[in-house]
N, C-alpha and C positions, 0 to 999 in steps of 0.2 A: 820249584817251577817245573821240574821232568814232571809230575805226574799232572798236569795242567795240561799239557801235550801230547800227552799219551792218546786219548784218544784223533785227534789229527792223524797217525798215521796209518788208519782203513781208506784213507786217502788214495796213499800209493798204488794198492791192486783195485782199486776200483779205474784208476786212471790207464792203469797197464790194460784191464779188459777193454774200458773205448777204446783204447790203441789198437788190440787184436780182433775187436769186433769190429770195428771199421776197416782194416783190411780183408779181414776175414768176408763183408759184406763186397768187398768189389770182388773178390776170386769168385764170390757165386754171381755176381752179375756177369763174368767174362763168360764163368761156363754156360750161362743160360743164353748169352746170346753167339755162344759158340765163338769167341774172341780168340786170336791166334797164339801162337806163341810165346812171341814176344809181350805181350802183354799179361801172360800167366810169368814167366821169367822175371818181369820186373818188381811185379806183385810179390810173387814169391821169393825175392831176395830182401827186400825191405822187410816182409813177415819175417822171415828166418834172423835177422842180424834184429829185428825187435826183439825177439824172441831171446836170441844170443846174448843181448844186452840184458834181458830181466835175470838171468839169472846167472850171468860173469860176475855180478858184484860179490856174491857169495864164495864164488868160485878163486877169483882173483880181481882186488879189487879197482888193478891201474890198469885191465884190460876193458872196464866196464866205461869209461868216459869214451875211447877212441870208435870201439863198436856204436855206441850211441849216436855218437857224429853221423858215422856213417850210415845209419838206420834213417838218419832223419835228413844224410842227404840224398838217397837213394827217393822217401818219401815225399819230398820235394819237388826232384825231378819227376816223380810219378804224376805229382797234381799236375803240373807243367805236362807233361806227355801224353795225360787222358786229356785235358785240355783244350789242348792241340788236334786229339783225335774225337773234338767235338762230344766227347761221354763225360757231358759236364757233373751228373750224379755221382760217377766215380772221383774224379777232379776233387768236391767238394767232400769224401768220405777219407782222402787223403790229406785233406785242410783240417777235418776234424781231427783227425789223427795227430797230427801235428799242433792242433792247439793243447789236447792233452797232453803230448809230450810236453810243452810248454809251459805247462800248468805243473805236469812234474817238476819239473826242474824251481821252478819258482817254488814250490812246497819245500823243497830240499832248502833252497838257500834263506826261506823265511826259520824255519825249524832246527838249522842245523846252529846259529849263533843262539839257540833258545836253549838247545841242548848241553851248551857250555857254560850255563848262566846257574 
């Protein structure tokens, strides 16, 4: 049954780049429309702790859940916060963001009771 699965996991870094390209896409909308600081900060804490989270698994593996959390409540609040500040494009590339992380997480828990079979 492992090698039936095997292919499923190009999965994974394909879902990590929409994560990072979708952030990566609002920091150049803020810069282009010259956006303050606060809004390069929040950007760039949810990339950095995305970021953080791709590659703690490796690292160490009971730090990679809690970073995670907080990637995606950081990316949360972002949608909520562009929002708010009427940059409904950005809003909506933070929703996407967040579907892929969602889509990860669902691959994991479809694959991982496959993996013990």
């Amino acid at each position: 049954m492992k090698s039936d699965i095997g292919h499923l996991w190009i999965f994974f870094p394909i879902l990590f780049l929409i994560v990072i390209s979708s952030l990566g896409t609002v920091v150049v909308r803020i810069a282009r429309r010259r956006g303050g600081k606060r809004e390069f900060l929040f950007v760039g804490i949810a990339l950095f702790l995305y970021i953080l989270t791709g590659f703690s698994g490796k690292i160490h593996p009971y730090l990679h859940m809690p970073l995670s959390n907080l990637a995606e409540i950081m990316i949360l609040y972002n949608a909520y916060y562009f929002w708010k500040l009427r940059d409904i494009p950005s809003s909506w590339m933070h929703v996407i963001a967040l579907l892929a992380i969602v889509s990860d997480f669902s691959l994991h828990l479809i694959l991982r009771p496959l993996l013990k079979s």
